[in-house]
C-alpha positions as CSV (number, residue, x, y, z in Angstrom):
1,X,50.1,-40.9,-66.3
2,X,51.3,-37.8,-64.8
3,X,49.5,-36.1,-62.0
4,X,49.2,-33.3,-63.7
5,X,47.3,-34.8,-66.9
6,X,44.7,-36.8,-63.9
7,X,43.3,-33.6,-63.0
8,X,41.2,-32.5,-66.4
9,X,40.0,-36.1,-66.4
10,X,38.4,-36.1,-62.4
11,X,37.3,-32.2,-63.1
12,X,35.4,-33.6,-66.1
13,X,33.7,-36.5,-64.3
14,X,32.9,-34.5,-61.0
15,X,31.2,-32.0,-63.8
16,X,29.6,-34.8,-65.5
17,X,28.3,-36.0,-62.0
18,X,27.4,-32.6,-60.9
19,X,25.2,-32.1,-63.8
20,X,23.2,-35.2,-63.3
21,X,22.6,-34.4,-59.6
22,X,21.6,-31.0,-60.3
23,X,19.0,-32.0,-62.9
24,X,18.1,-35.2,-60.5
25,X,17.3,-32.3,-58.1
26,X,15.8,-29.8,-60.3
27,X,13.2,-32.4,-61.9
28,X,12.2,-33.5,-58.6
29,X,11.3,-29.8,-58.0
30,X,7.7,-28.1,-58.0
31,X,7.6,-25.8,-61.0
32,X,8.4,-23.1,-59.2
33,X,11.1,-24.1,-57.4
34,X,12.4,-25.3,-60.7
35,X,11.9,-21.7,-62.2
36,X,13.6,-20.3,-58.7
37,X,16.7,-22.7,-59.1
38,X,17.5,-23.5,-63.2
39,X,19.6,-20.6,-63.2
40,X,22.0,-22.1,-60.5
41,X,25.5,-23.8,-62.1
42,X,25.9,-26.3,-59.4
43,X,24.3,-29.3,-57.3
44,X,26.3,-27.6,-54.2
45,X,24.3,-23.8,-54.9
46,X,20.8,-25.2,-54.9
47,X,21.0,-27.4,-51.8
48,X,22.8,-23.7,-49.8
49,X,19.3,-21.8,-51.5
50,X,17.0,-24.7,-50.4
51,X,18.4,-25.1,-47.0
52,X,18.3,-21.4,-47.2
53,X,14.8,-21.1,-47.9
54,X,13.1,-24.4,-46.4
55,X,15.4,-24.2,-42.9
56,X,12.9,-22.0,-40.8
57,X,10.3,-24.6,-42.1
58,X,12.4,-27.2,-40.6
59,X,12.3,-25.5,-37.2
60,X,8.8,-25.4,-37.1
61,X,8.3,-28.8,-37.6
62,X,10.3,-29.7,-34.9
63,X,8.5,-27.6,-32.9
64,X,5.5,-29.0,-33.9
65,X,6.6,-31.7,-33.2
66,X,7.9,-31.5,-29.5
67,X,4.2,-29.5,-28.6
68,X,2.7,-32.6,-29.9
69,X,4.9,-35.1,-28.2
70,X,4.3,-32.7,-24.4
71,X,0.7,-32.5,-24.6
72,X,0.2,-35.9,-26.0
73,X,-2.5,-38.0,-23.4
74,X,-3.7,-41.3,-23.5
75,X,-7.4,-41.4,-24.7
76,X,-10.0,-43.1,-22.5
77,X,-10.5,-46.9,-23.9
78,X,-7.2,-46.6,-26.0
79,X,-4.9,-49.5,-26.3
80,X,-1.5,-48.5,-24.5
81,X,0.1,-50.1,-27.7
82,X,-1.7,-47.5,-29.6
83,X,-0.5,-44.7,-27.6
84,X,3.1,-45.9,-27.3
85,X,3.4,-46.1,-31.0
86,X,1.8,-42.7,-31.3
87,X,4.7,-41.2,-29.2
88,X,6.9,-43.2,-30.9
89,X,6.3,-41.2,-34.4
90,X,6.5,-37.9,-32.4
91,X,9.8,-38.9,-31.5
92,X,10.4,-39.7,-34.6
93,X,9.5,-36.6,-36.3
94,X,11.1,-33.9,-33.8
95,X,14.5,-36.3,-34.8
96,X,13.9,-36.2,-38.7
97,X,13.7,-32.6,-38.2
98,X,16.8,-31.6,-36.6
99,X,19.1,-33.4,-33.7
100,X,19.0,-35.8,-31.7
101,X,16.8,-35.4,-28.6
102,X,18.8,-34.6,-25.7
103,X,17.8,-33.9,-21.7
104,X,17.6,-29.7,-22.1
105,X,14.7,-30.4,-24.6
C-alpha cells in the first residue's frame, strides 16, 4: 500500500478516536459544562476551553494549599505520625496542583 492511500485510513481512525474521547469527556461533564462544550468538534478544543476556564482555579488551590502547608502546627497531644502524614497530603496537593515544589517556594 502506497503512502498516499495510508493516510485516509489513519485520518479516519484518529477521527474515530477523537469522537470517543470527546464524548468520554463530554459525559463526564456537569450539565452545564456539557451545554458549554457540545458545540466543540474536537477532544483537543474542549481540554484548551477547560484548561482555559478551570486554570485560575488551579492556582488557587495551590495556593491554598502552600498557606495550609506554612501555617500548619502540631496540636497539643497529637501523634507526630498524625501530623507528618497531615503535611504529607499538603505536599501532596500543592504538587497535584501545579509543579513540582522547588526551594523559591
Amino acid at each position: 500500500m502506497c503512502h498516499l492511500e495510508a493516510q485516509p485510513k489513519v485520518r479516519n481512525r484518529w477521527r474515530d478516536s477523537d469522537s470517543i474521547a470527546r464524548c468520554y469527556m463530554l459525559v463526564s461533564m456537569s450539565s452545564v459544562l456539557q451545554k458549554q462544550h457540545e458545540n466543540f468538534c474536537t477532544a483537543k478544543e474542549i481540554m484548551t476551553n477547560l484548561e482555559d476556564l478551570l486554570g485560575g482555579q488551579v492556582i488557587l488551590a495551590r495556593q491554598y494549599a502552600i498557606t495550609n502547608l506554612i501555617n500548619s502546627q502540631q496540636k497539643p497531644n497529637t501523634q507526630i505520625k498524625e501530623h507528618m502524614l497531615k503535611l504529607m497530603g499538603f505536599f501532596a496537593e500543592v504538587e497535584d496542583n501545579g509543579p513540582k515544589l522547588d526551594v523559591n517556594t
